[in-house]
Structure formats: C-alpha cells, structure tokens
N, C-alpha and C positions, 0 to 999 in steps of 0.2 A: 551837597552834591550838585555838580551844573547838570545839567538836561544832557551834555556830550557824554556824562561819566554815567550815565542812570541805567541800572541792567536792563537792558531789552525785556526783560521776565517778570518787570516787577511793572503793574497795572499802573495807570497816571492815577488812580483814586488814591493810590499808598505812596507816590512817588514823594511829598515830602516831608512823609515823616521815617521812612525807610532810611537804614544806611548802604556799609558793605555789606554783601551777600557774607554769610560766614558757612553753609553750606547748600548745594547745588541741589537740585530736584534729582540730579542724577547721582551725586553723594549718597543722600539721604536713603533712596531707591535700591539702590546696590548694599548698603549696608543694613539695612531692613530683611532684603532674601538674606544676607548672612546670619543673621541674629534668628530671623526663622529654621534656618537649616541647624543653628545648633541646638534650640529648642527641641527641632523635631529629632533628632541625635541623642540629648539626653535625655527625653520621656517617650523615647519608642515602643515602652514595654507598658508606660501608664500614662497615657494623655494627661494635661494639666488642664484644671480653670485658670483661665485668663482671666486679672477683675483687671481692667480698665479703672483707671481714674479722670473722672470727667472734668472739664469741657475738653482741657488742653490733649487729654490723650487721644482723643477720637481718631485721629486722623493715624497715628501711631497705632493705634490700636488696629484700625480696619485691615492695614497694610501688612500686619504683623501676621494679622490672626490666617490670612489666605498664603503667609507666603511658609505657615506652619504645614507639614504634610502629615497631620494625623487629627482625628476628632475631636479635636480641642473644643471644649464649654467657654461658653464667656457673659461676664456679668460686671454692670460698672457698678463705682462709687460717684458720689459727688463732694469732694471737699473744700473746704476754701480757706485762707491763711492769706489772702492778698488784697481780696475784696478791689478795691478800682486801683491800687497801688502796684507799684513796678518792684515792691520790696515785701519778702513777708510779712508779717505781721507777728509772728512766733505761737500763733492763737490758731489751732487747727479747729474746726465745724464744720460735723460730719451733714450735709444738706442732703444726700442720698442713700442711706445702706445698701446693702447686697440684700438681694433674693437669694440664692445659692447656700447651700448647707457648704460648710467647707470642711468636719470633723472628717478625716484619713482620704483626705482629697490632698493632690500633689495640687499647689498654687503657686502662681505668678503673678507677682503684680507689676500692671504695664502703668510706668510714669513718664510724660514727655519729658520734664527735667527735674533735677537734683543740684538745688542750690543749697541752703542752709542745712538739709537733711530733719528737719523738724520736721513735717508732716510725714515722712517716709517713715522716721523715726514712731512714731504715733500710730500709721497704717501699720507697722510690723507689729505693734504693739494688739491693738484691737483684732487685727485679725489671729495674730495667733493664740490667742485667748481663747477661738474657736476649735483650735487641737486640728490644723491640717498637718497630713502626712511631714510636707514639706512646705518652705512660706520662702519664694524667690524672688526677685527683682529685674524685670527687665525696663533699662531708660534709655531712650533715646538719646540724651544730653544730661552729661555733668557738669558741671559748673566748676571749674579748677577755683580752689582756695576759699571756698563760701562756706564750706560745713564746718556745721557746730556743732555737730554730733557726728563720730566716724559711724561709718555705713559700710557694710558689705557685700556690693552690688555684681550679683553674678552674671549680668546681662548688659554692656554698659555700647552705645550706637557711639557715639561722641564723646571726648573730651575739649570743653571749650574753653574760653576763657570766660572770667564771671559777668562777662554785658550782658545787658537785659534783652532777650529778642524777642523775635515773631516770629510768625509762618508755619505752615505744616500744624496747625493746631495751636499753636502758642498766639496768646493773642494780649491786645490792653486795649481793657472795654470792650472786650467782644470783637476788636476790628482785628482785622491781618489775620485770621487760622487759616485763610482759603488761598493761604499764596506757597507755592511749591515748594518755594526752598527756606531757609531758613536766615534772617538776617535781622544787624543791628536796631534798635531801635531805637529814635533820636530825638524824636516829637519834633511838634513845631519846631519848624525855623521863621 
C-alpha cells in the first residue's frame, strides 16, 4: 500500500502491516445497534447472559452489550486455538471459565469471528452441558468457506471473505484490537 492509498483512519504505528479496510467504523457501528435491536426483540420477556469470549470479543462485546435494551448479565471466557498464529490450531484451551451458573438461563455467546467453527463448535459443547434454557451465538464475522464443522449461527454481523484480519478486537500478537474498523492483514512488507 503507498502512503497516497493508506486510509486516513488507520494510525502510522499499523500502516505497514495493515491492508484494505474490509469494514468501516461506521459499518461495524450501525450493524452492532442492529444485531442489539434484534437481541433485545427476541429476549424481551427473559434477558439473556452474554458470555463474551476473550481477548478478540471485547470490543464486540462492550458495544453489543449497551446497544441491547434490556438487563442483560454478562460473563467472559478466555479460549485460545491460535496461540501467536494467524491460523487455528484445531486444539481448543479453555484459559478462563465463566463465573456464571447458566442451568435454565437463556445464553448467548458473543464471538468476533467464526472461521474453522472448531472452538465455537467445543464452546456449544461445554457450555451446554451446563443445561441452559437456550445456548445462541452472536458473531461479528464469518468467515466464508473456512468451516469444518457446520454451525448454526443465529446472530451473524458480517459475512466475509476468509483473510485473516484486525481491528475492532481482532488482533496478531496482541497488536491492532484498538483500530475502528476492520481490515486485512498483511505483515511485514
């Protein structure tokens, strides 16, 4: 990317490992109140737990949880499947439990994306072993053509293509969750 083409939005500390933006702060933003508004539409009569899955949802999650209108609970995980790699690993490690009872609790689980569907696949598994009401999925980002297990994702922000991104929470090595929108990621040039 030259310096003429480099989004105005994206900081010079990420400019070169950044690519195309793939969605906008203000994509992102407007489809977050939607995905809240429908949340709050179908648990109007029984708030849900939100479990957050950590690092990458955080950001997903804060935006979600405020843009719900009703008393929603919330409790993260911490899993890992990727470790400093840009690709799963297919080896889920749960690093965090929940606090939170979930037995005849309506759940949600907040994922930034769904690539391979293995850890999703895993999370549906362990938590509903716990006997909640209900056990749903909202993701920010799918990953077209990456799953290796079909998933049933009744909450879905994004369909994208399977490049590996940033921003908005998604990160490699920790760097890029604090940038608005969401884009490729290309490493070193």
């Amino acid at each position: 990317m030259t310096p003429d083409s480099l989004d105005p939005s994206v900081p010079e500390w990420a400019a070169a490992e950044i690519g195309d933006m793939v969605l906008s702060p203000a994509q992102v933003s407007q489809r977050v109140a939607e995905l809240g508004a429908e949340i709050t539409k179908d648990y109007a009569n029984n708030p849900p737990l939100l479990v957050g899955v950590l690092k990458g949802a955080m950001t997903f999650m804060s935006d979600l949880m405020r843009a719900i209108a009703l008393p929603v609970d919330v409790d993260f995980m911490a899993v890992s499947s990727y470790g400093a790699a840009t690709k799963s690993s297919g080896v889920v490690r749960i690093v965090k439990d929940l606090d939170a009872e979930l037995a005849q609790r309506h759940v949600v689980i907040v994922e930034d994306v769904i690539d391979s569907g293995l850890t999703l696949d895993y999370l549906r598994k362990y938590l509903g072993a716990r006997e909640p009401l209900s056990l749903e999925v909202c993701a920010l980002l799918y990953k077209k053509e990456l799953q290796r297990v079909e998933q049933s994702i009744r909450y879905v922000g994004f369909t994208i293509d399977p490049d590996f991104v940033v921003g908005y929470g998604l990160d490699v090595n920790e760097k890029f969750r604090n940038l608005g929108g969401v884009y490729k990621y290309v490493g070193r040039s």
